[in-house]
Wavefront OBJ file of the C-alpha trace (Angstrom):
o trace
v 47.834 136.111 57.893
v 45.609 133.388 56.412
v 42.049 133.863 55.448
v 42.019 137.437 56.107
v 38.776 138.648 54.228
v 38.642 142.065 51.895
v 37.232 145.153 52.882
v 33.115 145.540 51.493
v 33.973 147.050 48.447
v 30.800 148.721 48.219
v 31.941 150.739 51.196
v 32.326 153.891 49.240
v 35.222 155.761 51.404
v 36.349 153.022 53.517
v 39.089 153.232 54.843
v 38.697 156.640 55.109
v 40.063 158.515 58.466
v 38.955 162.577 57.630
v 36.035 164.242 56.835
v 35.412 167.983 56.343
v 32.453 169.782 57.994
v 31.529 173.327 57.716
v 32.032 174.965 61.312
v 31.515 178.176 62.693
v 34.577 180.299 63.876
v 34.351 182.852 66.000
v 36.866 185.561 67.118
v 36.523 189.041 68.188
v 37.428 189.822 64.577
v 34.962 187.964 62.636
v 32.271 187.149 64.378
v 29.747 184.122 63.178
v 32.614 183.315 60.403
v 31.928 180.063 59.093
v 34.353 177.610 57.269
v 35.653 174.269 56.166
v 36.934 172.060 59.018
v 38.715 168.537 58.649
v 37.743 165.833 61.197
v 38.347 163.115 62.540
v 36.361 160.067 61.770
v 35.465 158.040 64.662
v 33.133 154.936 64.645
v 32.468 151.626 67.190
v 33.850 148.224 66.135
v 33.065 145.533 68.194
v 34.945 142.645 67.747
v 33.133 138.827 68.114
v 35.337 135.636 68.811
v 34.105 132.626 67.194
v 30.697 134.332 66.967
v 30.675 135.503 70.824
v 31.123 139.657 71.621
v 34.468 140.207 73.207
v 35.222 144.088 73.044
v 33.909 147.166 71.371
v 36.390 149.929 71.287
v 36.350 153.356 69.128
v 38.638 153.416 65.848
v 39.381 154.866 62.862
v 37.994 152.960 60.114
v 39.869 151.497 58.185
v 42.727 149.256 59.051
v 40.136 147.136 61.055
v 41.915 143.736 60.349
v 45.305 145.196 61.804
v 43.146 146.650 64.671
v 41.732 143.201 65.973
v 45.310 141.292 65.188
v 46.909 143.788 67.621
v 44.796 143.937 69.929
v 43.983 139.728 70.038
v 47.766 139.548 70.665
v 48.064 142.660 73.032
v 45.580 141.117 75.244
v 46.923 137.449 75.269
v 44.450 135.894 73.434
v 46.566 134.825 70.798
v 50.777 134.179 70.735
v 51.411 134.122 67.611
v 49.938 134.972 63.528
v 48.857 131.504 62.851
v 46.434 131.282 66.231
v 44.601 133.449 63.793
v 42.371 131.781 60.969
v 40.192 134.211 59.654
v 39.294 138.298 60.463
v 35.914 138.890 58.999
v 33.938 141.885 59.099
v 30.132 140.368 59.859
v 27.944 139.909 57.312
v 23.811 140.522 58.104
v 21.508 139.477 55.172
v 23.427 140.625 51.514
v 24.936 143.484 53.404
v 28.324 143.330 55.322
v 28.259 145.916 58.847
v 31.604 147.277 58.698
v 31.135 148.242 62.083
v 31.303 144.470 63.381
v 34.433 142.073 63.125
v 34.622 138.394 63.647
v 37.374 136.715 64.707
v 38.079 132.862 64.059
v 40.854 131.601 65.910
v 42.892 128.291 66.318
v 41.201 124.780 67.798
v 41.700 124.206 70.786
v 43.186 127.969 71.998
v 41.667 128.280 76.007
v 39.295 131.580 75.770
v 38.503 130.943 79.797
v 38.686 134.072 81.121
v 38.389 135.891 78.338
v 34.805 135.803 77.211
v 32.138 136.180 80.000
l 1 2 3 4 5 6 7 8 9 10 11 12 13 14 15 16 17 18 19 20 21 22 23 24 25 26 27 28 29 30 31 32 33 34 35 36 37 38 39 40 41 42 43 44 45 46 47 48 49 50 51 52 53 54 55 56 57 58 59 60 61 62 63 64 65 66 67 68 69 70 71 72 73 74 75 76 77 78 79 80 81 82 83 84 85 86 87 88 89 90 91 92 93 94 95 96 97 98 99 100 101 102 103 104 105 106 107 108 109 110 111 112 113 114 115 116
């Protein structure tokens, strides 16, 4: 895919799909046990054509460049890699948000219907 931008690298644990939280258990046995729990990580990512907010879904982060290519061409917006110029994660001041993706797509592509 061209122009597909790198991950902030300053994003310590990007990419990262588990955490581990201490939890309480109970059972009849042990009552008020507590332990280590893995989780699952999940955070918004909404995803901006051309500048304009499309979608916000729930993920995962990580793969957030694969996300927003399967979903562009899941939903029809695009037919094929090259409708795709850049995937961008948005950047506000010095700081990237990780948590907002910009798509650039292909001149002339129709978006009617698509964005409101």
């Amino acid at each position: 895919m061209e122009g597909r931008s790198a991950l902030n690298p300053s994003l310590t644990g990007a990419g990262q799909a588990v955490t581990s939280r201490s939890a309480g258990k109970y059972s009849q046995d042990a009552p008020g046990c507590w332990a280590e729990d893995r989780l699952a990580i999940e955070e918004p990512l909404e995803i901006r054509l051309g500048g304009k907010s499309w979608v916000v879904t729930l993920r995962s982060p990580g793969a957030d460049h694969d996300l927003v290519a399967g979903l562009l061409w899941t939903e029809g917006v695009v037919t094929t890699p090259s409708d795709i110029l850049e995937l961008a994660h948005c950047e506000q001041g010095e700081q990237v948000t990780s948590n907002i993706m910009n798509a650039f797509l292909k001149p002339g592509l129709s978006l009617e219907g698509i964005l409101g």
